[in-house]
Backbone as XML, in Angstrom:
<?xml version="1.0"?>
<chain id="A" units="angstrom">
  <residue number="1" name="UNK">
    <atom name="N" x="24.560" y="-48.674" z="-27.179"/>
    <atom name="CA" x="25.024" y="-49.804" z="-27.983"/>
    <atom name="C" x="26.493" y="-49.584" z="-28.337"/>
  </residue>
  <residue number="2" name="UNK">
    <atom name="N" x="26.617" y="-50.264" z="-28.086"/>
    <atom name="CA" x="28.653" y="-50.336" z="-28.623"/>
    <atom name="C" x="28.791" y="-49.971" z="-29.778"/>
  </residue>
  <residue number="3" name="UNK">
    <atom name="N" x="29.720" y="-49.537" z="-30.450"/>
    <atom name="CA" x="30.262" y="-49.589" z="-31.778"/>
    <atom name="C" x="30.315" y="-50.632" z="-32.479"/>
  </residue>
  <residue number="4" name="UNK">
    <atom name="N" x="30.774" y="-51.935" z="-31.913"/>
    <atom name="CA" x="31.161" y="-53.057" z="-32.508"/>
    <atom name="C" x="29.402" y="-53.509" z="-33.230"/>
  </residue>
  <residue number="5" name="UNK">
    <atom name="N" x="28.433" y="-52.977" z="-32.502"/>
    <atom name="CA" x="26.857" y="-54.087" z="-32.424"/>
    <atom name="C" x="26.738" y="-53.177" z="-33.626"/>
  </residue>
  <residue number="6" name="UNK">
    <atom name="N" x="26.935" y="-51.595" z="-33.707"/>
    <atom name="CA" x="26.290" y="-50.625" z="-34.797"/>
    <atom name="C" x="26.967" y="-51.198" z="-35.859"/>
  </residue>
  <residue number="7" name="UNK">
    <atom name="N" x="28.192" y="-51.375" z="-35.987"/>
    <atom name="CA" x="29.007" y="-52.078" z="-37.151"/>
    <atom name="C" x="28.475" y="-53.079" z="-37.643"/>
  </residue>
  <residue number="8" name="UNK">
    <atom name="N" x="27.926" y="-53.739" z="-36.694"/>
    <atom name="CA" x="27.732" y="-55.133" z="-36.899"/>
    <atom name="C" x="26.429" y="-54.911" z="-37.688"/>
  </residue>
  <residue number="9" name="UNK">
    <atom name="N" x="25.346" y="-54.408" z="-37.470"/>
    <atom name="CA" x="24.177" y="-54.074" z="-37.581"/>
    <atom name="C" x="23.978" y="-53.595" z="-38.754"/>
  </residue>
  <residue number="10" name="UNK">
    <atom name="N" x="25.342" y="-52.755" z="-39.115"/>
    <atom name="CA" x="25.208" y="-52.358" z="-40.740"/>
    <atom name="C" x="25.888" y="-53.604" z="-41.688"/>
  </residue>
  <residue number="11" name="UNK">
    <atom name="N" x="26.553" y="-53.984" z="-41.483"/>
    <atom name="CA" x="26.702" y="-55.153" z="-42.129"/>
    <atom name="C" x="25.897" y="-56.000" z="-42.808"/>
  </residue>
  <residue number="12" name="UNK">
    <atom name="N" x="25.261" y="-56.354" z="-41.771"/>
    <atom name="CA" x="24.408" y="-57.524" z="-41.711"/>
    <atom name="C" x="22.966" y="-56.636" z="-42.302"/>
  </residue>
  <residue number="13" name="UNK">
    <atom name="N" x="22.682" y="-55.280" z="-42.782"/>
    <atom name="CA" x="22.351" y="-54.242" z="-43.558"/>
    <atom name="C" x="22.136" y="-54.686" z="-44.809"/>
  </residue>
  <residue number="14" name="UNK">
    <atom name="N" x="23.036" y="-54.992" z="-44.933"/>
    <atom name="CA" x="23.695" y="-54.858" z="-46.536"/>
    <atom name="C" x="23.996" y="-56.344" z="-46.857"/>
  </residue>
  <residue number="15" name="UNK">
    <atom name="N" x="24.125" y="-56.992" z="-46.323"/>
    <atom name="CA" x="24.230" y="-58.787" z="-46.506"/>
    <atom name="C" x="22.399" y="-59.198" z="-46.875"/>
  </residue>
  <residue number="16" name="UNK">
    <atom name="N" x="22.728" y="-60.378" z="-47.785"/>
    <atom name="CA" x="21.287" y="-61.382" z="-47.579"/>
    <atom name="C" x="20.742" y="-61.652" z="-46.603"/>
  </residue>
  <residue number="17" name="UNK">
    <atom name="N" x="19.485" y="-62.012" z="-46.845"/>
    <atom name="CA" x="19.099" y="-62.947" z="-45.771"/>
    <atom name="C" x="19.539" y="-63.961" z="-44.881"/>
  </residue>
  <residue number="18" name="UNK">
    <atom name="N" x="20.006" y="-63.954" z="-43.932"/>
    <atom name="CA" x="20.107" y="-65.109" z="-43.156"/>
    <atom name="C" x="22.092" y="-64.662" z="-42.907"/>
  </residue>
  <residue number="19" name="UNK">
    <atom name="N" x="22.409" y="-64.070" z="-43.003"/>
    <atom name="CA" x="23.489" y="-63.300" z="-43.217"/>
    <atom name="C" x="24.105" y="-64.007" z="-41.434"/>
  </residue>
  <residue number="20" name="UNK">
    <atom name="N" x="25.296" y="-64.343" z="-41.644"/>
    <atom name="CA" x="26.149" y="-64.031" z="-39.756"/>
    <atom name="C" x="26.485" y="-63.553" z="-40.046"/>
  </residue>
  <residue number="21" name="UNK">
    <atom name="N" x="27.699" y="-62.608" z="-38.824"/>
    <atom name="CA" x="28.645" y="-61.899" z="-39.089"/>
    <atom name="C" x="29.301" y="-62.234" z="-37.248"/>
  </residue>
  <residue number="22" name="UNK">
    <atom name="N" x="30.218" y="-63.053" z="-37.298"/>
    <atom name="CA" x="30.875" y="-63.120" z="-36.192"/>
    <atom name="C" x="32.355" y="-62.436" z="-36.286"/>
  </residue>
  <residue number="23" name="UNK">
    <atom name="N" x="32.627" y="-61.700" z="-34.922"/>
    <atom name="CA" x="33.660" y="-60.932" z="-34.287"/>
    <atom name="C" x="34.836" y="-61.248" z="-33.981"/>
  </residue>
  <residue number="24" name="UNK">
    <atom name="N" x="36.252" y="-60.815" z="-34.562"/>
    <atom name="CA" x="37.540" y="-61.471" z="-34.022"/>
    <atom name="C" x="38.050" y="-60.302" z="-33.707"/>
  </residue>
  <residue number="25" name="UNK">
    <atom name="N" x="38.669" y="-60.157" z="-32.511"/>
    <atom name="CA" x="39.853" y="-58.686" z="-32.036"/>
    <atom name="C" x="41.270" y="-59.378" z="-32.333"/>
  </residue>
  <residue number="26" name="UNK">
    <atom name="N" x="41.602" y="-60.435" z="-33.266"/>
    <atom name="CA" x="43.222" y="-60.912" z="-33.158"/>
    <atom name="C" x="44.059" y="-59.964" z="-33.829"/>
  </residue>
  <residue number="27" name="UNK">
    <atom name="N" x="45.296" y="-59.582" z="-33.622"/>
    <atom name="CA" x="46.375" y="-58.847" z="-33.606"/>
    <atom name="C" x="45.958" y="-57.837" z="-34.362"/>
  </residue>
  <residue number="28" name="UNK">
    <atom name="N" x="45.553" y="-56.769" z="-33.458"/>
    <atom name="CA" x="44.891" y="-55.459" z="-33.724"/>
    <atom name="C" x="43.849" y="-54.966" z="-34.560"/>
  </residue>
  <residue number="29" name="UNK">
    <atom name="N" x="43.469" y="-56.046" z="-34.962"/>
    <atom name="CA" x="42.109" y="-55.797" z="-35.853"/>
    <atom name="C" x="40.974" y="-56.052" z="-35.816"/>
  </residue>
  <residue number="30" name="UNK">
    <atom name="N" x="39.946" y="-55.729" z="-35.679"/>
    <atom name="CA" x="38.696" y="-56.059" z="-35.662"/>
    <atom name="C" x="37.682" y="-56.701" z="-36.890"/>
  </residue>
  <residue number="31" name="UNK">
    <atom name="N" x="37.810" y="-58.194" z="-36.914"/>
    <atom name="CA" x="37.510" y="-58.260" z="-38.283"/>
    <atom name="C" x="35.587" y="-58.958" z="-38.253"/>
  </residue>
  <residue number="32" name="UNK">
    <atom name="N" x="35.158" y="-59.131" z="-39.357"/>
    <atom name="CA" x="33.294" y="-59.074" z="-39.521"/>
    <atom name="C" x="33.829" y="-60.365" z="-40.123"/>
  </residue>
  <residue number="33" name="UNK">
    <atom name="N" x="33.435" y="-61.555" z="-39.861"/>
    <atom name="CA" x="33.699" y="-62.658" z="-40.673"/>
    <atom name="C" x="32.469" y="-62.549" z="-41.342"/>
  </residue>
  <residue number="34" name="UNK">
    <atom name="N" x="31.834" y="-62.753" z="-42.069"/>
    <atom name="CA" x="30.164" y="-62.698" z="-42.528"/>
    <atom name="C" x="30.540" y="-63.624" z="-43.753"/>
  </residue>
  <residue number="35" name="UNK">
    <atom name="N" x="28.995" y="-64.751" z="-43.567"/>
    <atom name="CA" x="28.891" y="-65.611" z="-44.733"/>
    <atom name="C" x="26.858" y="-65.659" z="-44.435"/>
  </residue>
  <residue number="36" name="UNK">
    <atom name="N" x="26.598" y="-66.503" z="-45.049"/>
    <atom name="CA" x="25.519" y="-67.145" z="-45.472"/>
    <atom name="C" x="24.901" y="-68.130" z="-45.786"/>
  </residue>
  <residue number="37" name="UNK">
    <atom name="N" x="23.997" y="-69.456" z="-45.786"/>
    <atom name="CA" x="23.529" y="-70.509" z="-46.791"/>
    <atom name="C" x="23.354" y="-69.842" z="-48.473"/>
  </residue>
  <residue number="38" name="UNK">
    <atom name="N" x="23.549" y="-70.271" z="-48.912"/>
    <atom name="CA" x="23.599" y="-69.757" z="-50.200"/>
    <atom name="C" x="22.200" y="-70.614" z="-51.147"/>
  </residue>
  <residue number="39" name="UNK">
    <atom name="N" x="21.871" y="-71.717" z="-50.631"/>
    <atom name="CA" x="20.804" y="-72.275" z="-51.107"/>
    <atom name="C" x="20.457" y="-72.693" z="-52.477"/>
  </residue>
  <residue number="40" name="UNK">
    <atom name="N" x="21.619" y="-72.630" z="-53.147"/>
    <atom name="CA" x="21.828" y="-72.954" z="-54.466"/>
    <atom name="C" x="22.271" y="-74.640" z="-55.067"/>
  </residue>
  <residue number="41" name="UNK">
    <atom name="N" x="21.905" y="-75.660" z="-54.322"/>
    <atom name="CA" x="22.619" y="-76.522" z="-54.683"/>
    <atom name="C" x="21.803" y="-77.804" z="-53.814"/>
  </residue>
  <residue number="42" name="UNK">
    <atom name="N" x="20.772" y="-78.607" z="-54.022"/>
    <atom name="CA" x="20.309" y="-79.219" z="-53.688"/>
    <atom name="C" x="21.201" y="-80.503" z="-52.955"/>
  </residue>
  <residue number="43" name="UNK">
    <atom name="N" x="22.448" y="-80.626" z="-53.839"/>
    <atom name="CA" x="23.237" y="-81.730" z="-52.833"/>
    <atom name="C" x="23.811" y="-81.110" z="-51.886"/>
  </residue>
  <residue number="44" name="UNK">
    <atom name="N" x="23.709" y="-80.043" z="-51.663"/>
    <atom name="CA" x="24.599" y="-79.545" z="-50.606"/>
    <atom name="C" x="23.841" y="-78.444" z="-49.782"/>
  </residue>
  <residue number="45" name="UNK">
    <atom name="N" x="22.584" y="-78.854" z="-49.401"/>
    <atom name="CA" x="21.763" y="-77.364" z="-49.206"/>
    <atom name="C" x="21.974" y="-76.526" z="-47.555"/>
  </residue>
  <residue number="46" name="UNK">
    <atom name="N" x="23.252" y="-76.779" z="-46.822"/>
    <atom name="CA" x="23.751" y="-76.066" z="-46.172"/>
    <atom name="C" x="24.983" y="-75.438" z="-46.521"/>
  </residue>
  <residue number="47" name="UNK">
    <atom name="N" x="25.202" y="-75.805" z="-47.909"/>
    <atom name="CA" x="26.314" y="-74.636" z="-48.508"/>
    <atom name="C" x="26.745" y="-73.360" z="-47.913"/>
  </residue>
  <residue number="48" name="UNK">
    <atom name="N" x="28.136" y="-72.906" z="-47.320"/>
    <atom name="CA" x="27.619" y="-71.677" z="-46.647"/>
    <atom name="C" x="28.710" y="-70.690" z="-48.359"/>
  </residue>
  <residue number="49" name="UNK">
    <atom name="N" x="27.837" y="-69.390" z="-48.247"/>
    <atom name="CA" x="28.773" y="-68.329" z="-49.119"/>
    <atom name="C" x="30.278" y="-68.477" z="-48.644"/>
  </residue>
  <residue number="50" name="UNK">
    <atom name="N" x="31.051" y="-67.966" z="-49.715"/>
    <atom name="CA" x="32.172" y="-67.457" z="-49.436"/>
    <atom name="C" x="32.182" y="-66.486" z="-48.244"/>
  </residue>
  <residue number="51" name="UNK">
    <atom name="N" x="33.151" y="-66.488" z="-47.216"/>
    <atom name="CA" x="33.711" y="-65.742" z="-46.218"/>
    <atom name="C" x="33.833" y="-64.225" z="-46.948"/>
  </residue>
  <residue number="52" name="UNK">
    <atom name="N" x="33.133" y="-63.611" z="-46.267"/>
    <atom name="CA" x="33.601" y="-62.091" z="-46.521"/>
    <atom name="C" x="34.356" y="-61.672" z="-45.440"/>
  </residue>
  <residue number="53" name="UNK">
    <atom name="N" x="35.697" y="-61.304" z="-44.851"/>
    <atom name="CA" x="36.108" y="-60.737" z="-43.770"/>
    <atom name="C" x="36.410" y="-58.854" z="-44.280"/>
  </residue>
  <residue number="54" name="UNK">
    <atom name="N" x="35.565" y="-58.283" z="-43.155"/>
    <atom name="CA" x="35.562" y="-57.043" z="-42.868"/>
    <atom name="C" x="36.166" y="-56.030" z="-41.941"/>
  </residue>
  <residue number="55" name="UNK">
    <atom name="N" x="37.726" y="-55.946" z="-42.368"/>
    <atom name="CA" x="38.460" y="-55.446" z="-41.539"/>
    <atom name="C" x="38.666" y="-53.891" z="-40.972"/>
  </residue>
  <residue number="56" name="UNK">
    <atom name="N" x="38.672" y="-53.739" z="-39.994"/>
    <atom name="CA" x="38.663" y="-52.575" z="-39.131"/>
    <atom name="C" x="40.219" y="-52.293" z="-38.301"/>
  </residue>
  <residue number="57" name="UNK">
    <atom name="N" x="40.837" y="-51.525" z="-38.411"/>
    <atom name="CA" x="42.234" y="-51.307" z="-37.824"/>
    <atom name="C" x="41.447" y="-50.690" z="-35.702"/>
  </residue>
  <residue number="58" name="UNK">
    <atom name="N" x="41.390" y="-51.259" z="-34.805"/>
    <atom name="CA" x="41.582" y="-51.135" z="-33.466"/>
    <atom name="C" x="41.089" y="-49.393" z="-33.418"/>
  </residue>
  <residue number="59" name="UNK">
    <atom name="N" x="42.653" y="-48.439" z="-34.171"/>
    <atom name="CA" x="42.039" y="-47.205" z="-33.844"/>
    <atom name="C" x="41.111" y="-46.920" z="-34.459"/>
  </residue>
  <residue number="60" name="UNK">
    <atom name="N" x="40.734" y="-47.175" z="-35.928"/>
    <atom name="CA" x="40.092" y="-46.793" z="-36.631"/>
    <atom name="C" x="38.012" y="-46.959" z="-35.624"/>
  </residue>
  <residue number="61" name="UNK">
    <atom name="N" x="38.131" y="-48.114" z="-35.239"/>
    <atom name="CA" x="36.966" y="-48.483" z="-33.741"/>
    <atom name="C" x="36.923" y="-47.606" z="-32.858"/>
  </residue>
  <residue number="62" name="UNK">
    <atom name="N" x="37.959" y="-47.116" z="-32.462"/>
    <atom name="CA" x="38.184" y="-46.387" z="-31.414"/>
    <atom name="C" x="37.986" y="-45.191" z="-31.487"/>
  </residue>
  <residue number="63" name="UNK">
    <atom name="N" x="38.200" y="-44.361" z="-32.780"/>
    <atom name="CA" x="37.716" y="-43.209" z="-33.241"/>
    <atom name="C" x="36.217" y="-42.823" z="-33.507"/>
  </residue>
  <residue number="64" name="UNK">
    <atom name="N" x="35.311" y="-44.559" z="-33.833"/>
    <atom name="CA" x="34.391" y="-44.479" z="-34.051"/>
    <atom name="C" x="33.414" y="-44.132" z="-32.939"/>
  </residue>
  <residue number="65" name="UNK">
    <atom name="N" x="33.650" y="-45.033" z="-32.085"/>
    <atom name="CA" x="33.425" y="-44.988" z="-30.226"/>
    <atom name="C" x="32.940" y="-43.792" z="-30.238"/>
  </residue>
  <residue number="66" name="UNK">
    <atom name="N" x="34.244" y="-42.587" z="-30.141"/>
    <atom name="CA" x="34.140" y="-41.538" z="-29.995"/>
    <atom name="C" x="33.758" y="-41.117" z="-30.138"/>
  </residue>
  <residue number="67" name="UNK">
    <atom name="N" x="32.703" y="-40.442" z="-31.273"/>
    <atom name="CA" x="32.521" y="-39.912" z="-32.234"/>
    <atom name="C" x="30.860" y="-39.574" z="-31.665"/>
  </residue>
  <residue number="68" name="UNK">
    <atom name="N" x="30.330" y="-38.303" z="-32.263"/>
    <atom name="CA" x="29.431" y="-37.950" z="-31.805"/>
    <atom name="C" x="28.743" y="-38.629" z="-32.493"/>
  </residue>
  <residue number="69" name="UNK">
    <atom name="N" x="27.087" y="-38.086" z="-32.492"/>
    <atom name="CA" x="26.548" y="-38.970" z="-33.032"/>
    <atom name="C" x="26.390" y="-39.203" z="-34.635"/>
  </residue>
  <residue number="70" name="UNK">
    <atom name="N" x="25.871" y="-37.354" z="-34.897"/>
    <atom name="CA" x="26.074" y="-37.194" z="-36.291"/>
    <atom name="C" x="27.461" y="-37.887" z="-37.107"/>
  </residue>
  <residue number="71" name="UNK">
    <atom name="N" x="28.228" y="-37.507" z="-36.609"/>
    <atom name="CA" x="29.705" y="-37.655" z="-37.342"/>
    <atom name="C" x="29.483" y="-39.346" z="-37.662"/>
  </residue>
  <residue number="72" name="UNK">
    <atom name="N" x="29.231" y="-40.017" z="-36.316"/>
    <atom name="CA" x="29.444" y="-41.652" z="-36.481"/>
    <atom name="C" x="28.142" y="-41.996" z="-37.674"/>
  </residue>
  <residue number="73" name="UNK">
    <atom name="N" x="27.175" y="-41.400" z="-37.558"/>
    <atom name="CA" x="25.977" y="-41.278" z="-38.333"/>
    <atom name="C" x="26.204" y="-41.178" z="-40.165"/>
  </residue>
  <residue number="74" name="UNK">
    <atom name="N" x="27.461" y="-40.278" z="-40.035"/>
    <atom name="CA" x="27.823" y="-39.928" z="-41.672"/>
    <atom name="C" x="29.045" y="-41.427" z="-41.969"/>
  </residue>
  <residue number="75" name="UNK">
    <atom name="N" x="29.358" y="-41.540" z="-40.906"/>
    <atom name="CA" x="30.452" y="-42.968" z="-41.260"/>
    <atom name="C" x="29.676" y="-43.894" z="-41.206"/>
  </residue>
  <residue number="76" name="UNK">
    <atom name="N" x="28.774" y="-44.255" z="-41.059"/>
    <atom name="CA" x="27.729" y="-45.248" z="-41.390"/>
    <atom name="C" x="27.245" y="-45.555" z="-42.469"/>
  </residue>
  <residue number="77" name="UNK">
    <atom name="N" x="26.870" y="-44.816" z="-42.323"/>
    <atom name="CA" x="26.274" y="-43.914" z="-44.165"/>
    <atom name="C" x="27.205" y="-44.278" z="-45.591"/>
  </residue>
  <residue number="78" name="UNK">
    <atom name="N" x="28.247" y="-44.037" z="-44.666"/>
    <atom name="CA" x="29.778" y="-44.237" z="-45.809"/>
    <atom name="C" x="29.897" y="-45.870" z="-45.930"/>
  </residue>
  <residue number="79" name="UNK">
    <atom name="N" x="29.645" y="-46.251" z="-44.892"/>
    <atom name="CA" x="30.229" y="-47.732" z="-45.010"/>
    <atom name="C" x="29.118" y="-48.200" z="-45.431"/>
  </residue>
  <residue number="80" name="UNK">
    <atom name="N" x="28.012" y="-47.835" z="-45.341"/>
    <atom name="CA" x="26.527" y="-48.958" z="-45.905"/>
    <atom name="C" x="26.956" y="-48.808" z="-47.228"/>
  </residue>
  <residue number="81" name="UNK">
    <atom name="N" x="27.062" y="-47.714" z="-47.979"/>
    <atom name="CA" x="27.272" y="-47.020" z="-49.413"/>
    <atom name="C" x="28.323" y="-48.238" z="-49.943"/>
  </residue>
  <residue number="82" name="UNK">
    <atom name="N" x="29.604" y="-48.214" z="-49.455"/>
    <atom name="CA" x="30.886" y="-48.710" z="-49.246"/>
    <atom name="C" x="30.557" y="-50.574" z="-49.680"/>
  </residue>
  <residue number="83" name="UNK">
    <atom name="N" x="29.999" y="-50.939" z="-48.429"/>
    <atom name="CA" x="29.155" y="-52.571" z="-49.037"/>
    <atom name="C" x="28.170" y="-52.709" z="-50.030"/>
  </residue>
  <residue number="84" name="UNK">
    <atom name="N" x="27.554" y="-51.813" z="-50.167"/>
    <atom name="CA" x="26.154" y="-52.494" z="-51.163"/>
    <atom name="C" x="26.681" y="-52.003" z="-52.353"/>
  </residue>
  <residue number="85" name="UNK">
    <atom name="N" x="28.096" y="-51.269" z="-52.698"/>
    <atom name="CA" x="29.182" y="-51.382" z="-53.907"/>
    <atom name="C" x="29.638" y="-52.554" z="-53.960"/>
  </residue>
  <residue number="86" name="UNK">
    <atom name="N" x="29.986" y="-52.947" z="-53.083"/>
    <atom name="CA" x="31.222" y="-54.050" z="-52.941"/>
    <atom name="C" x="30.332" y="-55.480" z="-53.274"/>
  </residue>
  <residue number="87" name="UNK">
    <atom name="N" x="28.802" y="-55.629" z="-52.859"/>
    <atom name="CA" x="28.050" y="-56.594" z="-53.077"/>
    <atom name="C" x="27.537" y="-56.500" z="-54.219"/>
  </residue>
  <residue number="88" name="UNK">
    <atom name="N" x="27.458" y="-55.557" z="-55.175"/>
    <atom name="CA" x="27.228" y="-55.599" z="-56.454"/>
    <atom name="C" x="28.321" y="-56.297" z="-57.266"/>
  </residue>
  <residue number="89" name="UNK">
    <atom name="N" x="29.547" y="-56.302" z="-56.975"/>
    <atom name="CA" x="30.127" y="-57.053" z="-57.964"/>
    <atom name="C" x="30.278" y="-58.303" z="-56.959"/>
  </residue>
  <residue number="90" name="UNK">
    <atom name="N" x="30.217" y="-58.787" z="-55.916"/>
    <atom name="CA" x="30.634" y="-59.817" z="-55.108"/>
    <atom name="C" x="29.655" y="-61.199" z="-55.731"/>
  </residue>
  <residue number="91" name="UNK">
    <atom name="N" x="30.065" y="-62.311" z="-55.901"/>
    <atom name="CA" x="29.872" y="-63.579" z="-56.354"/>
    <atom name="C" x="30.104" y="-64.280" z="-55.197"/>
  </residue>
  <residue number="92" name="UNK">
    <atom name="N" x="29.076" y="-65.173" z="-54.312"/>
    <atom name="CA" x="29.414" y="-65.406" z="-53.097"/>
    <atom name="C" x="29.369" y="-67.208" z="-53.245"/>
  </residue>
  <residue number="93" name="UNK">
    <atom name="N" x="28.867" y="-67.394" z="-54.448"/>
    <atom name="CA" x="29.132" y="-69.269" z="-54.687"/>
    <atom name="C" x="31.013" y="-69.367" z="-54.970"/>
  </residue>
  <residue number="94" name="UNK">
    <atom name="N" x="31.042" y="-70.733" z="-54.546"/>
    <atom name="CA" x="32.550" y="-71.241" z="-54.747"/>
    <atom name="C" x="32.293" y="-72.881" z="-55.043"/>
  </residue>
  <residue number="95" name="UNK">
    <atom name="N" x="33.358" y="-73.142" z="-55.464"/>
    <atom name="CA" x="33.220" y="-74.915" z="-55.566"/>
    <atom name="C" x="34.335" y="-75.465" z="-54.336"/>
  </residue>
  <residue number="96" name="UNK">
    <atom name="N" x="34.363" y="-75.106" z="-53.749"/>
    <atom name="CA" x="35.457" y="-75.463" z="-52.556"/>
    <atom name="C" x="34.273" y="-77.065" z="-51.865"/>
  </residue>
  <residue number="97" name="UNK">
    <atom name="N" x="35.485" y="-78.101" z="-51.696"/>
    <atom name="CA" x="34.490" y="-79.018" z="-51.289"/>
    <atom name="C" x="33.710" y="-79.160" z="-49.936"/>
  </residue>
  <residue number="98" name="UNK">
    <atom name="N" x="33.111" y="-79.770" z="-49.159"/>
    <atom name="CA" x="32.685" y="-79.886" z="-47.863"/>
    <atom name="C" x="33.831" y="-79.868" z="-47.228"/>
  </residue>
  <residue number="99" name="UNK">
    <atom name="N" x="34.727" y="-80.514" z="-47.128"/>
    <atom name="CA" x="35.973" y="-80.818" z="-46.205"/>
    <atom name="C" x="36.998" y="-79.812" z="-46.461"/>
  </residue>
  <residue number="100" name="UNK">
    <atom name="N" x="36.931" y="-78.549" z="-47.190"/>
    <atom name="CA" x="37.650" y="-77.374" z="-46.965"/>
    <atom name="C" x="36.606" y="-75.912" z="-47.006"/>
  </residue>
  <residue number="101" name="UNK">
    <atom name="N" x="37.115" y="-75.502" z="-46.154"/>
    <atom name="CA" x="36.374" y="-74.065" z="-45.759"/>
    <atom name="C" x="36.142" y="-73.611" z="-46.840"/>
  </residue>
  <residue number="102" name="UNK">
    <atom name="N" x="35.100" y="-72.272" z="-46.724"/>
    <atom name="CA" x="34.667" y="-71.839" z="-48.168"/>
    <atom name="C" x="35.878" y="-70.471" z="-48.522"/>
  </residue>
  <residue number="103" name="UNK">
    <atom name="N" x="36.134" y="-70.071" z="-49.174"/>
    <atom name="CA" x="37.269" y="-69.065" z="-49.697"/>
    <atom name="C" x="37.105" y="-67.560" z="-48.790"/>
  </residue>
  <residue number="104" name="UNK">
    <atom name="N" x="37.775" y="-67.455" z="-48.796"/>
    <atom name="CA" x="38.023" y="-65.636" z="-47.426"/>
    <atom name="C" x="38.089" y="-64.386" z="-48.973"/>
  </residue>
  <residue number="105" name="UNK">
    <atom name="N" x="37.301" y="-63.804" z="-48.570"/>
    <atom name="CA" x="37.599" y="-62.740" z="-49.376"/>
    <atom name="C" x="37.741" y="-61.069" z="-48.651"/>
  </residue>
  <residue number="106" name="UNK">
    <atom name="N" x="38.762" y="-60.124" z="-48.410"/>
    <atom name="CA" x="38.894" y="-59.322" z="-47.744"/>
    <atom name="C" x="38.632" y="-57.704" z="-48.245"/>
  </residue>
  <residue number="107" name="UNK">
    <atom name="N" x="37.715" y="-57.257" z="-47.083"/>
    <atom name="CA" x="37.688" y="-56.148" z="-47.484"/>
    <atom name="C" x="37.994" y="-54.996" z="-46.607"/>
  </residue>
  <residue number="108" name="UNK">
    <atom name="N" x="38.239" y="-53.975" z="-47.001"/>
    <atom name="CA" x="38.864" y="-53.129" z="-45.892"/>
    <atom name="C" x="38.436" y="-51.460" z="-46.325"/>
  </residue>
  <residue number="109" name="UNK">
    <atom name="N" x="37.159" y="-51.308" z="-45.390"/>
    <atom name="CA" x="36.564" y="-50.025" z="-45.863"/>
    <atom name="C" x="37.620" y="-48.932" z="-45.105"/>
  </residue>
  <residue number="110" name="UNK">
    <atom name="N" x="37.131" y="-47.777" z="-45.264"/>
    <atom name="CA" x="37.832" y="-46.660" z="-45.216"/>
    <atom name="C" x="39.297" y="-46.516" z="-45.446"/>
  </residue>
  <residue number="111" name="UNK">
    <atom name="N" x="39.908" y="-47.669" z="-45.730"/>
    <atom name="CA" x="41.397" y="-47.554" z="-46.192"/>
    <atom name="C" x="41.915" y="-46.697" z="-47.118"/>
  </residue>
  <residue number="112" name="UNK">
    <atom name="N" x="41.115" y="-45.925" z="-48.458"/>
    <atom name="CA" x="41.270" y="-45.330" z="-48.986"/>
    <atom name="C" x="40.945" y="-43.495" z="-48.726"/>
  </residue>
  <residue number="113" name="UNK">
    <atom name="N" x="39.690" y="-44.298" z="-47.984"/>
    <atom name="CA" x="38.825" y="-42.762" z="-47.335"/>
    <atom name="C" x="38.787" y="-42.693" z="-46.058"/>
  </residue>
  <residue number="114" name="UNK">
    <atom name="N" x="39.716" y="-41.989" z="-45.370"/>
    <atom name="CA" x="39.767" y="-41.812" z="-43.916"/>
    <atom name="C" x="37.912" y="-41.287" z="-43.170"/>
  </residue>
  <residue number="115" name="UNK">
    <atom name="N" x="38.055" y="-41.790" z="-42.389"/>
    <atom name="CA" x="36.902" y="-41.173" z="-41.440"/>
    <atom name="C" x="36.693" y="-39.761" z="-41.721"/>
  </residue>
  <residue number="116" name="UNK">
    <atom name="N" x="35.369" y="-39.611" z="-41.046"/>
    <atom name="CA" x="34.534" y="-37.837" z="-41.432"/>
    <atom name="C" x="35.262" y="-37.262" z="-39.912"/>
  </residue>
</chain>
């Protein structure tokens, strides 16, 4: 399995039910767009959550690739830890109307904590 599907796989981990998470490689980054129906709102009951984008720097992927299994195994570990923080304080309703996208909110794991 690729790196990108294991990434993906933890994500979507740690997200709700019914969770996407679609893939962009634009100018060197690998980003997790991930939203949801949020199901909160009877006039609007395909509401999707706020945009979470989950950014990955190219090498930072590329290191992962690499990586044996254990090692990629403990960076997993880190990043599941890493989201189901980040989803404890995350509020994923918005009032943004039908005719504008729902709000991007960015996150960028290991930026502080380099890889194992």
């Amino acid at each position: 399995m690729a790196v990108e599907d294991t990434i993906k796989g933890v994500i979507l981990t740690a997200m709700p039910p019914g969770a996407d998470a679609i893939i962009s490689t634009a100018d060197g980054v690998v980003t997790y767009f991930v939203s949801w129906p949020l199901l909160n709102d009877p006039a609007r009951p395909n509401k999707p959550s706020k945009t979470i984008a989950i950014k990955f720097s190219v090498e930072t992927m590329q290191d992962l690739a690499h990586m044996g299994s254990q090692q990629l195994g403990a960076n997993v570990g880190r990043l599941l830890s890493y989201l189901n923080e980040r989803m404890t304080g995350f509020d994923p309703d918005h009032q943004s109307p039908r005719e504008v996208p729902p709000p991007v909110e960015v996150w960028v794991p290991f930026l502080n904590q380099p890889l194992l």
